[in-house]
N, C-alpha and C positions, 0 to 999 in steps of 0.2 A: 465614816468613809471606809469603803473595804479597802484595806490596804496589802493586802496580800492572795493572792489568788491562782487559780490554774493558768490561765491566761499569761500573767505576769513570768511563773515558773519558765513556761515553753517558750516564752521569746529569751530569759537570760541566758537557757541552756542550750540556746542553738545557735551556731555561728551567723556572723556578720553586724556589724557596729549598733553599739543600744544606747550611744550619747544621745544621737537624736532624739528619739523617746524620753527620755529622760530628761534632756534640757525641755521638751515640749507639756510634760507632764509640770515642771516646776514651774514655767511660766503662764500655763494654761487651766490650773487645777490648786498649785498652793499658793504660789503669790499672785494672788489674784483680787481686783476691788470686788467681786463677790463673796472671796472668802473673808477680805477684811471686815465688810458689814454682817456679814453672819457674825463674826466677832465680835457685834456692837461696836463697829470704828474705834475699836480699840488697838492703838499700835503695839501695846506689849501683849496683850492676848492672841492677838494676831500672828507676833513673834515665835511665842511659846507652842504655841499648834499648830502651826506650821515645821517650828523647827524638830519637834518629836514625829512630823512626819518624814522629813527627811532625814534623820538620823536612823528611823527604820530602817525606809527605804536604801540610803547607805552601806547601811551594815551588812545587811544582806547581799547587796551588790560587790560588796568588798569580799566578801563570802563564799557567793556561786559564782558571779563575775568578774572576779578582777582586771580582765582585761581592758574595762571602764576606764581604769587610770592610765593605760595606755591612750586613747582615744583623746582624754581627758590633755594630756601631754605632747598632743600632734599638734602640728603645724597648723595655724587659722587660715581656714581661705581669705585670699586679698579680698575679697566682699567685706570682710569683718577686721579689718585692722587698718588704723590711723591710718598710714601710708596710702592704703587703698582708699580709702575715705576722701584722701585730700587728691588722690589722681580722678576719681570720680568729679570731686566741687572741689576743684582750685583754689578759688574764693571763698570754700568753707569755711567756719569756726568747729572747732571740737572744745568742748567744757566738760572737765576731768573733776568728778566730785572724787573725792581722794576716798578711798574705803566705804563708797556707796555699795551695795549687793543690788542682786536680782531681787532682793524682796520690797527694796524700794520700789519698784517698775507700776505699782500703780496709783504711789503720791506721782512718781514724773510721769506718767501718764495724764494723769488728772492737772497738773500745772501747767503742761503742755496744752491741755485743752482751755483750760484758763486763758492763757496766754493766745490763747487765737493762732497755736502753731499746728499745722495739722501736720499728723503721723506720717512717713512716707514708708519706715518699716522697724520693726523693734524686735529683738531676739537677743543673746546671749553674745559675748563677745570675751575674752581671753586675758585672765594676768599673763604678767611675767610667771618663772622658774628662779628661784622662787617666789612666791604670792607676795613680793611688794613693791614699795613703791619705785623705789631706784634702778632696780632690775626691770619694771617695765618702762621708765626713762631709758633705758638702754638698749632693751630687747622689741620695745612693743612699740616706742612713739614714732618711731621711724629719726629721720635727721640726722642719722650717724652720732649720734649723742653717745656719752661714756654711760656710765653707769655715776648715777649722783644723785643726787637730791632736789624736788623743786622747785626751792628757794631759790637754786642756782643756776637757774635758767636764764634769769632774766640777763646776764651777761653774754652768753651764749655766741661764738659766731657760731656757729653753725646754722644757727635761726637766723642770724642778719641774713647771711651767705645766702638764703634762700630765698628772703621777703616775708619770715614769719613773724609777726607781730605775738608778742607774749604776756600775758597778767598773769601775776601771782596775787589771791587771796587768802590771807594768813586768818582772815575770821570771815564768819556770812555777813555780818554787818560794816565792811568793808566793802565802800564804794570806788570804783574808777571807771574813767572815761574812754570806754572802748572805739577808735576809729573807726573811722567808716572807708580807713587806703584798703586797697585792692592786695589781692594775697592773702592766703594763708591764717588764720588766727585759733591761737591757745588758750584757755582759760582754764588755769587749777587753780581749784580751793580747795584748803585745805581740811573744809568740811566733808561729809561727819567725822572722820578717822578722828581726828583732833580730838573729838569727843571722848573718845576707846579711854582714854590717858590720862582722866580727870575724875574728881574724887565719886564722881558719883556714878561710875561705871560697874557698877556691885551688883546690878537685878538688872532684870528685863524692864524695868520703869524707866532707865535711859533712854529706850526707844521710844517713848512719847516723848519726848523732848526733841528728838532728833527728827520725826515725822515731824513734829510744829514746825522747827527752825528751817526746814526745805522750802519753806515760801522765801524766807528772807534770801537766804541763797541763791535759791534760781532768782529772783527779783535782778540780785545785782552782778549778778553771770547773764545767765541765759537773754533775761531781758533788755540787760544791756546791750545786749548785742544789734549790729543794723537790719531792719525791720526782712530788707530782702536778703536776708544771707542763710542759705542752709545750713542748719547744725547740729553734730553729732553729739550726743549726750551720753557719755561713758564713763568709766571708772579704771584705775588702776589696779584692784584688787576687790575682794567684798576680805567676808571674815565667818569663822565659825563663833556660833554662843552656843557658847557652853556652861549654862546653868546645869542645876541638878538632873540627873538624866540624862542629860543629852552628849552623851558621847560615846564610842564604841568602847565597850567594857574590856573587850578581845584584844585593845591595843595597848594594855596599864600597862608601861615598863618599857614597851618596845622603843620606846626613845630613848633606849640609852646609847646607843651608839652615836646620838646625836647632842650626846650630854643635853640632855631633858627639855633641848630646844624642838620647834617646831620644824626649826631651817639651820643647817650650819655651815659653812663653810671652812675649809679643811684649808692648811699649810700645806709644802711642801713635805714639811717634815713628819706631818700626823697621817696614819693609819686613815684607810677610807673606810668609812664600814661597808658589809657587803650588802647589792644590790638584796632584798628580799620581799615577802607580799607585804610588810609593813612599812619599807624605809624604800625611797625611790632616788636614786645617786647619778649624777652626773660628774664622770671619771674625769672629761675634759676639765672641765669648768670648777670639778674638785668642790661640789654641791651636796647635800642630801637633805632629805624635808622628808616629813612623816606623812603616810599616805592613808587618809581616813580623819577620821573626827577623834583626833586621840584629845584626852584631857589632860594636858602632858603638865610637866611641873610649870609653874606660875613665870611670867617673862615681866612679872609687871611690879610696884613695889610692896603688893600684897596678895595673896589668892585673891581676895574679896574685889579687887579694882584688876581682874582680867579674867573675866570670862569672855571677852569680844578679842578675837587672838585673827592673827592673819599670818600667813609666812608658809605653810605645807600643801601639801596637794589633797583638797577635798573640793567638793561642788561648789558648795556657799565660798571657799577660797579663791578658785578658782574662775568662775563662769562669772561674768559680772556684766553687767546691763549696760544694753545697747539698741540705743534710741534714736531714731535719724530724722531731724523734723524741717518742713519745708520751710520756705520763705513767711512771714506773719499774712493771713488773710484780714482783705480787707474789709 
């Protein structure tokens, strides 16, 4: 695949927005059920060459364009955010795989067709600032919710107050009996992410595991759900891998102002670091998260168990799959 060309050069270097392109390019060209079988249906190879294409492509952007992470960091149109979702279909459900990415978009594409659910539209959709999960409980699910955890939902008046019906799924082979009352419905799992955290997060060979267990998953999410109900299929966050290679060489070190985190949040009392092309800060909110595919010191309790990192502003962080599929046909 040419991945670099004239073509390419004269659109980054001329004014006016190139997320578009670029989310259209990742989901029409790398994560794609074409490119997977050219793969040999292989999910870790798939993984791997796919994600050295976007680390190029990345880098360079980060390079000649930076003003990506600006774009990257706007505001979602109400078309593409929960709220908006649930003002469209009322009666929605939205099913939150917790640290799914866009590169899953053609297993849920594919179980979606399985499933007898047809497409009604599918593109890219928004973490939080920063890329996890609490902060888009806060920022992105709508509900006037705090900033917290998903386990803690199920409590929630805010959801009563409304008529939102809530599941929490702590594993994929956890079953519950989703209603069929009228209003509103959530379902997180806490699949894949859960994954990220576990001893065998060391290689790209994780990903075939994670591609298998997506049936059991949607099985008893998605399918659970009542036959005629519209539902959004999203994610709170995706994640960078960062195997051998795959990370901008240009960014060693520039996390230190974030003491070697991805994402930090600052006291009153500590210094901010300054806004720059590597470190992206929120003065309000007293935020910064490293901007690009840095391979920053290990957040996990070995290098070897975190190359699947999530929490800064890059693509794969950031942009996460958004699936809207109709009622079941009969």
């Amino acid at each position: 695949m040419n991945f670099l060309n004239k073509d390419l050069l004269e659109q980054w270097t001329q004014p006016g927005p190139r997320l578009p392109d670029t989310e259209a390019w990742l989901l029409n060209t790398v994560w794609t059920t074409k490119r997977f079988e050219e793969c040999g249906a292989s999910p870790s190879g798939y993984l791997k060459s796919g994600e050295q294409l976007v680390n190029e492509r990345e880098t360079l952007l980060a390079a000649a364009a930076d003003s990506i992470f600006n774009e990257i960091m706007a505001n979602q149109p109400d078309a593409k955010t929960v709220p908006g979702f649930f003002a469209e279909y009322p009666d929605g459900a939205v099913v939150v795989f917790d640290g799914c990415s866009i590169r899953e978009m053609p297993r849920l594409l594919g179980l979606a067709g399985a499933s007898k659910r047809p497409v009604v539209s599918f593109g890219c959709g928004r973490s939080a600032f920063p890329s996890s999960t609490e902060y888009f409980i806060g920022e992105r699910l709508g509900f006037g919710l705090p900033v917290l955890a998903p386990s803690q939902l199920t409590s929630r008046s805010e959801l009563r107050d409304r008529g939102a019906a809530y599941y929490y799924f702590q594993a994929p082979s956890e079953f519950q009996t989703v209603s069929n009352a009228a209003g509103p419905a959530i379902l997180w799992s806490r699949f894949p992410d859960l994954r990220f955290m576990d001893s065998t997060a060391s290689s790209a060979d994780m990903y075939d595991g994670i591609w298998d267990v997506f049936d059991l998953a949607w099985k008893n999410t998605v399918q659970a759900l009542p036959p005629d109900r519209t539902i959004l299929v999203t994610s709170d966050h995706g994640y960078v891998f960062l195997g051998a290679g795959l990370s901008d060489q240009s960014l060693e070190g520039k996390d230190r102002g974030l003491h070697g985190k991805r994402c930090k949040g600052f006291g009153e009392d500590e210094p901010l670091p300054e806004m720059d092309p590597y470190i992206w800060v929120d003065p309000v909110r007293r935020i910064g998260a490293i901007k690009g595919r840095c391979h920053n010191r290990p957040q996990a309790p070995s290098a070897s168990r975190s190359i699947y990192r999530h929490g800064g502003i890059s693509l794969m962080e950031v942009l996460t799959p958004w699936l809207v599929l109709g009622p079941m046909e009969e």
